[in-house]
Structure formats: structure tokens, C-alpha cells
C-alpha positions in Angstrom: -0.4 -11.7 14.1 3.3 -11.7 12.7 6.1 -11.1 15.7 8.9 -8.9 14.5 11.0 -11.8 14.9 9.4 -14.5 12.3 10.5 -14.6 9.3 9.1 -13.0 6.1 9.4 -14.1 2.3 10.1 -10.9 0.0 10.5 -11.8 -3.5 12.7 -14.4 -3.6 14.4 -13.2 -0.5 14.1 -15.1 2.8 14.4 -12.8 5.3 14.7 -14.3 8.6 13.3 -11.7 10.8 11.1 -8.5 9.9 13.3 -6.2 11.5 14.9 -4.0 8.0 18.1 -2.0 8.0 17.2 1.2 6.3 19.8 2.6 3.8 22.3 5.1 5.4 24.6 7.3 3.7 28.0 6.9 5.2 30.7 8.4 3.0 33.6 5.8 3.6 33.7 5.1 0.0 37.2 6.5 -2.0 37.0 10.0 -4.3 36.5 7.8 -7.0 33.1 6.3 -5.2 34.8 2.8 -4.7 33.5 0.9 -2.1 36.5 0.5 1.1 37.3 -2.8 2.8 36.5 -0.6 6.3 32.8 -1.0 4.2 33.7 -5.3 4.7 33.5 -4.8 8.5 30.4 -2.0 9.3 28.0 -4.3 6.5 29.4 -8.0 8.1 28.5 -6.8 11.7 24.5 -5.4 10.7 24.1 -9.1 9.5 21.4 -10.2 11.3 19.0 -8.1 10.1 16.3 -9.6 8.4 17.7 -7.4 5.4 20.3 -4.6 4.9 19.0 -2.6 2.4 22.7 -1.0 1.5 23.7 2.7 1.1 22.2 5.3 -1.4 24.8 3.9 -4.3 25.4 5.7 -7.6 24.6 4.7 -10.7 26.2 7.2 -12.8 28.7 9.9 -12.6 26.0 12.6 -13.2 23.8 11.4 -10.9 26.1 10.9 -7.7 26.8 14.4 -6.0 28.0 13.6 -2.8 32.2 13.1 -2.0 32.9 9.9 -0.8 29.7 7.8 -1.6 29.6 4.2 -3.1 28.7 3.9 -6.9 27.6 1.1 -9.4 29.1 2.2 -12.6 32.4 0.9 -13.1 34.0 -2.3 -13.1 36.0 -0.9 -10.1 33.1 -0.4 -7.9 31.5 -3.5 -8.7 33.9 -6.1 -7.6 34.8 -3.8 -4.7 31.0 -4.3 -3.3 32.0 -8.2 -3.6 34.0 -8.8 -0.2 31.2 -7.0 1.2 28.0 -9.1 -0.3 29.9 -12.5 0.5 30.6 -11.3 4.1 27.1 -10.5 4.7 26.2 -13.7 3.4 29.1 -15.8 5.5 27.6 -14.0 8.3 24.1 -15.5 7.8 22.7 -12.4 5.8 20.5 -10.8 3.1 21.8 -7.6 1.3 20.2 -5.4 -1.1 21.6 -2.2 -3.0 20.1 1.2 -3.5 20.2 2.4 -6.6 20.7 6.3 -6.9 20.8 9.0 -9.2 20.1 12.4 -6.7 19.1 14.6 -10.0 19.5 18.8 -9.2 20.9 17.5 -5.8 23.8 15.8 -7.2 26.4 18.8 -6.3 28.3 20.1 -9.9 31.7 20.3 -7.5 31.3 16.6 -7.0 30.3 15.5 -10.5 32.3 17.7 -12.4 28.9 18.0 -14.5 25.5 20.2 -14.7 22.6 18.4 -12.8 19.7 17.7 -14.5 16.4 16.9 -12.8 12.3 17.6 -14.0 12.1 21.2 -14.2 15.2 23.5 -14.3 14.6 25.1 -10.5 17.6 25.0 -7.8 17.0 23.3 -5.1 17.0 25.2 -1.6 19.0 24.7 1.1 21.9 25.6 -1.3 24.8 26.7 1.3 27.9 27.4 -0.2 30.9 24.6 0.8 28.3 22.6 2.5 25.1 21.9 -0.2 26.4 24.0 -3.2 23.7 22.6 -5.7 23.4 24.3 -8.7 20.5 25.1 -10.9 19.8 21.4 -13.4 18.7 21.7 -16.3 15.3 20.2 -17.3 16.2 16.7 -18.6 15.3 16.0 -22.4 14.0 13.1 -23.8 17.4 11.6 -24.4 18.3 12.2 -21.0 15.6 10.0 -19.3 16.6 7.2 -21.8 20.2 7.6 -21.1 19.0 7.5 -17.3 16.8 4.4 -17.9 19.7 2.7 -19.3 21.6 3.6 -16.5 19.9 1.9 -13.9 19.4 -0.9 -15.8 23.0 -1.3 -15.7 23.8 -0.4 -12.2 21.0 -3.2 -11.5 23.0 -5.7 -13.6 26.3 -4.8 -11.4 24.5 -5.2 -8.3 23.7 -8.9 -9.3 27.5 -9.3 -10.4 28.3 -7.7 -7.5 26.5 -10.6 -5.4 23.4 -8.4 -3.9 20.8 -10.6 -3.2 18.3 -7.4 -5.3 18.3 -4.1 -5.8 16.3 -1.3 -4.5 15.4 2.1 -6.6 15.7 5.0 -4.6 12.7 7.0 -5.5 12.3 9.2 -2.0 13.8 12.6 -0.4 13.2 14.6 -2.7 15.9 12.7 -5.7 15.6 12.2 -9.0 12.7 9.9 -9.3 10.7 12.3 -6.5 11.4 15.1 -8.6 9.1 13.4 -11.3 6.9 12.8 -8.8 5.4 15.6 -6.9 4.1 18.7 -8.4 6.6 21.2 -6.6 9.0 20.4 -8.5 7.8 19.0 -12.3 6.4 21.5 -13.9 7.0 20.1 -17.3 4.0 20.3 -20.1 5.3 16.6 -22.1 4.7 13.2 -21.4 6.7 13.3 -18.0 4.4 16.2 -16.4 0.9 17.7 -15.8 -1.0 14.8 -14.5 -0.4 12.5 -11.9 -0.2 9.4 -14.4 2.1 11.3 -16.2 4.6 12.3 -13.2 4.4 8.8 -12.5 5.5 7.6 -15.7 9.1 8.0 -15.4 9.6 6.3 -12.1 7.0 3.1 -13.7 9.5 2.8 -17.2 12.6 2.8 -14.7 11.1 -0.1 -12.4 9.9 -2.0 -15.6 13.9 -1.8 -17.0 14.6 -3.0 -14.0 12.4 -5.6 -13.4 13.1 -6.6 -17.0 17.2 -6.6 -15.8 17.1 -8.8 -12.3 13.4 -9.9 -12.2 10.4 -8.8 -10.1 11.4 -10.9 -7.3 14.1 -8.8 -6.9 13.4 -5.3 -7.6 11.8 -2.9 -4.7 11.6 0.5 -4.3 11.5 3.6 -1.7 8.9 6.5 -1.6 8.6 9.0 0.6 4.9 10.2 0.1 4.0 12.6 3.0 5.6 15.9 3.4 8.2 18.2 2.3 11.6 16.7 1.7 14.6 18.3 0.5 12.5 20.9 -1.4 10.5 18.4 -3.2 7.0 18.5 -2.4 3.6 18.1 -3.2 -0.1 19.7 -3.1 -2.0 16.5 -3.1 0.2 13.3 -2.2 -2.7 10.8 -2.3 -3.3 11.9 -5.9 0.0 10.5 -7.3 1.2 8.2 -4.4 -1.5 5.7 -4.1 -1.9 5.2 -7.9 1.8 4.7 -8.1 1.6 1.8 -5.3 -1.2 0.8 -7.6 0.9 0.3 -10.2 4.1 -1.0 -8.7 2.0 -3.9 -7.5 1.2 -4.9 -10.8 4.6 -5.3 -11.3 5.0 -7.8 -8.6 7.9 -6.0 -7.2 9.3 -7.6 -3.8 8.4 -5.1 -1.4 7.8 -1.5 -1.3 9.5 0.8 1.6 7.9 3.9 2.7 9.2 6.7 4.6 7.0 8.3 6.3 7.5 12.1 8.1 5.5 12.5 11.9 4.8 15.7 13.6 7.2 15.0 15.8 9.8 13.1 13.7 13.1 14.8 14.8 14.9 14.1 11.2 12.3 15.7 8.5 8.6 16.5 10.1 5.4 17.1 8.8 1.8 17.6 9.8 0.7 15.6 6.7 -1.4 12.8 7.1 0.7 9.2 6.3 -0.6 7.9 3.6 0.3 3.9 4.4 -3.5 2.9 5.3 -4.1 4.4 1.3 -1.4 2.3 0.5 -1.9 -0.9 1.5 -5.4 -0.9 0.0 -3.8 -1.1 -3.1 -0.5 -2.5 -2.7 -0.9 -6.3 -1.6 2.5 -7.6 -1.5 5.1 -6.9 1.2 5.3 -3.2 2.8 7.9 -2.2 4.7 7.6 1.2 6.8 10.3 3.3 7.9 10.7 6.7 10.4 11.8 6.8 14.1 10.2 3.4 15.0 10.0 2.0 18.8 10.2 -1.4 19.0 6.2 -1.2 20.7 5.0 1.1 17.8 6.4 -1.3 15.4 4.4 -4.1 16.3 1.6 -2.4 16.4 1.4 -1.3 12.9 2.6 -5.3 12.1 -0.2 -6.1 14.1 -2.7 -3.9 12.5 -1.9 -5.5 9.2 -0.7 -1.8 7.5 3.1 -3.3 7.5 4.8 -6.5 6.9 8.1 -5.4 8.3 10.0 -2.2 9.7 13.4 -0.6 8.5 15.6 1.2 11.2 17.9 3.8 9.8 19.8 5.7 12.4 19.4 2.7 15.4 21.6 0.7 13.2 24.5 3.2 13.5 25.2 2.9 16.9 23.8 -1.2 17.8 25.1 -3.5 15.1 22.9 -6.1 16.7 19.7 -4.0 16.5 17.9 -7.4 16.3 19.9 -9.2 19.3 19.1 -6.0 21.6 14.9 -5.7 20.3 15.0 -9.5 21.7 16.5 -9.2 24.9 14.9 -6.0 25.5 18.2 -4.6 25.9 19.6 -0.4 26.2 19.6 0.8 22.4 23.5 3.0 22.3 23.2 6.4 21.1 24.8 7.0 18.0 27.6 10.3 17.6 26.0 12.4 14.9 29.6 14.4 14.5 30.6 10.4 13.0 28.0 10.0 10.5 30.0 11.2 7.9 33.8 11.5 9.2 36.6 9.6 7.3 37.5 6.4 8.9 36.5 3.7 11.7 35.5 6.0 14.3 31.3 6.0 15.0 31.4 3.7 12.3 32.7 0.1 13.0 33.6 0.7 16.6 29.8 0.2 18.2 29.8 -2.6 20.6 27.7 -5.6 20.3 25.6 -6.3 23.6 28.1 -9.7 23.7 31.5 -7.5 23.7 30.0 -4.9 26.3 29.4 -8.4 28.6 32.7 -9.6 27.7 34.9 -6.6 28.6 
């Protein structure tokens, strides 16, 4: 059986150990969702992960609706995510970007524009000066097109950019998940009803995307089990596990899950995970994400339902998740209160185990 710490090929990435950063929002981009040189630092130092799947990024204005967040549209953005590819590759590693678009939660304050997402309902957990979402509108035929194009683009300016792939971001209830599940699309076209249909929109974006960087190069996140962020749905297995089926025709490199526990303390649920569903019919890599320990991880290596695990949250507070696994090392907590402040503070300023042993 595979250890956590042998290597794994994904596509054409060679990753060097199976232990995954998970994409974290951070919000140290600029207003203008340009990516910082304070970015340089926090991506170099997460290095030896066996990849760093980078931060939700934007790929339009429409579909961005957070302050502060990195995007993929403009020439500006894309040669600011430069420094930071070829430091993670001076530094020995692999970087991927996410590629966004958060549909009716994309806030209208932040865009300047109305969302637009499956079926024209607001999402909940609308607060006012906190998650002021408004209601989308249902997008038209034009606008799935438009948003096709647009990630082919932003998949195009990640490989200028120097990522070694992209990832779409089809999980947490965003755009693509809005298509998916049945809480949410209630549309009677070609992009609702049926679970082949809901599906559709989230295959055409992959196959753009493919068709941009090439299959070896292209993955994507789901997050089939459970509510999240209002999107939901009454029968996951139904339209999850003949999406896997299709994504691995495609050949993609590796497909992420997300997947909610009982006792998850960041989004739980009481549905069943549906990763054993999964891997029947998804034969290339899969990578499984959610409040891992280092023992449970192995397990599910061991028991052949994942390839490799992504850690979210561990890798805000221990850079060198992957030095600290191995020498069974204290994980640091991280500062919640940080996640999303301005500058370097719970954000660069983690100590590596070899500073703490140094000072």
C-alpha cells in the first residue's frame, strides 16, 4: 500500500508526496483582485506539498464577489501570479490554480453587477455588511456560453501565468454546484430536470477546458454529500457518481472531493460520503479532503478509496505540514480572527518546526 510520503503521478504532474494543499481563500489580493507580493512569501513556504492547489481565483468580474480575492481575467492579474508560480517552483514545488466563478454568491457590492446563477432564488445566509448576496438572475443561454468562454480564458492565463494546471471549482454550493444539485436548479431547458442534464453544464466547461490546457492538466472539485452554502441536494448519488463517471472519460488528472462528517466542525452532515460510489467509477487519481488526521488518512490510502489527501485549514498555521506529518511533530493551531485580515499577520508569520528549533 502507498505511504503518504511516496510520490504520486497526476496528469502530467509529479507530485512528490501525497500529502495536497487544499485551496484556501485568504483575501490578500488588491481591490482590484491582483495577486500581492506578501502572496510570493505565504505560496514559497507551503512548497513542499506534494501540490498546492491555489486559492478560489476569479475568472471574471461577474463571477468574483468577494473583496480582496485573486482573479484570472486581466493581464494585471496574470503576470502578478508569476513571482509566485516561479517561487514555488525554485522552492521545489507543484502549483495548481482554482478557477472560480461563485454565481448568486458572488456579492453585487463587490462586482458592481447582478449575479446570475441556475434558477433566480437568493441564497441564504444573506446578512447585511457581512454576506449581502442578492437575488441572480437565472442565467440564459448566452450567459453559459459567455461563462464557458470565460474559463477557458482564465485556464489559458493560468498556463501564462506558470501554474503547473488548473483546477475548476465545482463545490460549496458555487456556480457549477448550483447546476448541480436539485435545491437549487429548477430550470425546465437543457441545463435542468434530470441529473444528466444538471450535469451538462459543469461536463461542456471541463471539456473547454481540457480542450484549452489538456486533460493532463485539468482537475476538478465536488463536494457531493450534504448541504453547503444553501446548495443542496435530494439524491446526491443520482447526479454525483454519473458525473465522476463522466469526468473520467475525460481523463482529467485527478478529481478532489470534499466530503462533510457528522462531526466535521466547518460544514457537517449526516449524509452518507459518497467516495466508495466514486471510485467505482472514477479510475484515475482521487484526492479526498475534510478534517483529515494524519492516521485516518492513511487508512483510506490504504483501503484503496483515495490516492492522496488535501489539508485545508492545517496548512494555515504549519507551512511545513509535510516536514511535521514525518517527524510526527505538534501541528500549531491556526488564529481564525487572521484568516481574512489585511496583511502578514496569521498569514506568513507561522513558524516552520526548523525556526521554532533555531530560536
Amino acid at each position: 500500500m502507498p505511504s503518504l510520503f511516496d510520490p504520486i503521478t497526476i496528469g502530467a504532474i509529479e507530485a512528490p508526496n501525497r500529502i495536497f494543499m487544499a485551496p484556501l481563500t485568504r483575501m490578500r489580493a488588491t481591490s482590484d483582485h491582483v495577486p500581492t507580493e506578501l502572496m510570493v512569501d505565504y505560496y514559497r513556504q507551503r512548497a513542499s506539498a506534494g501540490l498546492i492547489i491555489a486559492e478560489a481565483t476569479g475568472i471574471s468580474r461577474i463571477g468574483l464577489g468577494w473583496p480582496n480575492t485573486p482573479g484570472l481575467w486581466t493581464g494585471a492579474q496574470t503576470e502578478a501570479w508569476k513571482p509566485i508560480t516561479e517561487a514555488v517552483h525554485a522552492a521545489g514545488g507543484r502549483i495548481m490554480a482554482q478557477l472560480w466563478h461563485m454565481g448568486r454568491l458572488a456579492r453585487p457590492d463587490t462586482t458592481g453587477e447582478e449575479s446570475i446563477s441556475s434558477s433566480p432564488v437568493r441564497a441564504p445566509y444573506a446578512v447585511p455588511d457581512k454576506n449581502p448576496y442578492g437575488t441572480p438572475r437565472a442565467a440564459t443561454l448566452d450567459d453559459i456560453r459567455q461563462t464557458i468562454d470565460d474559463y477557458a480564458a482564465a485556464a489559458r492565463n493560468a498556463m501564462a501565468a506558470g501554474f503547473d494546471g488548473v483546477q475548476v471549482h465545482s463545490a460549496n454550493g458555487y456556480l457549477l454546484d448550483q447546476f448541480l444539485r436539485n435545491g437549487v436548479n429548477a430550470r425546465d431547458d437543457d441545463y435542468g430536470g434530470s441529473p444528466e442534464n444538471r450535469i451538462r453544464f459543469m461536463r461542456e466547461v471541463m471539456e473547454r477546458v481540457v480542450a484549452e490546457v489538456g486533460a493532463d492538466r485539468t482537475a476538478i472539485r465536488l463536494s457531493p454529500n450534504g448541504e453547503s452554502q444553501g446548495a443542496d441536494d435530494s439524491d446526491p448519488e443520482s447526479v454525483f457518481v454519473p458525473a465522476a463517471r463522466a469526468l473520467n472519460a475525460m481523463g482529467i488528472a485527478f478529481l478532489e472531493l470534499r466530503e462533510q462528517s457528522p462531526g466535521s466542525s466547518f460544514g457537517a452532515s449526516d449524509v452518507p460520503k459518497l467516495s466508495p460510489q466514486i471510485r467505482k467509477v472514477f479510475t484515475g487519481p482521487l484526492v479526498l479532503n475534510q478534517e483529515y488526521t494524519l492516521a485516518g488518512a492513511q487508512a483510506d490510502l490504504d483501503s484503496g478509496v483515495a490516492d492522496a489527501i488535501s489539508w485545508g485549514r492545517r496548512y494555515i498555521g504549519n507551512p511545513d505540514l509535510v516536514e511535521r506529518f514525518r517527524a510526527g511533530a505538534p501541528l500549531t493551531d491556526d488564529n481564525p480572527k487572521t484568516w481574512y485580515a489585511k496583511g502578514a499577520a496569521g498569514y506568513t508569520d507561522y513558524p516552520t518546526l526548523e525556526a521554532t528549533a533555531a530560536s
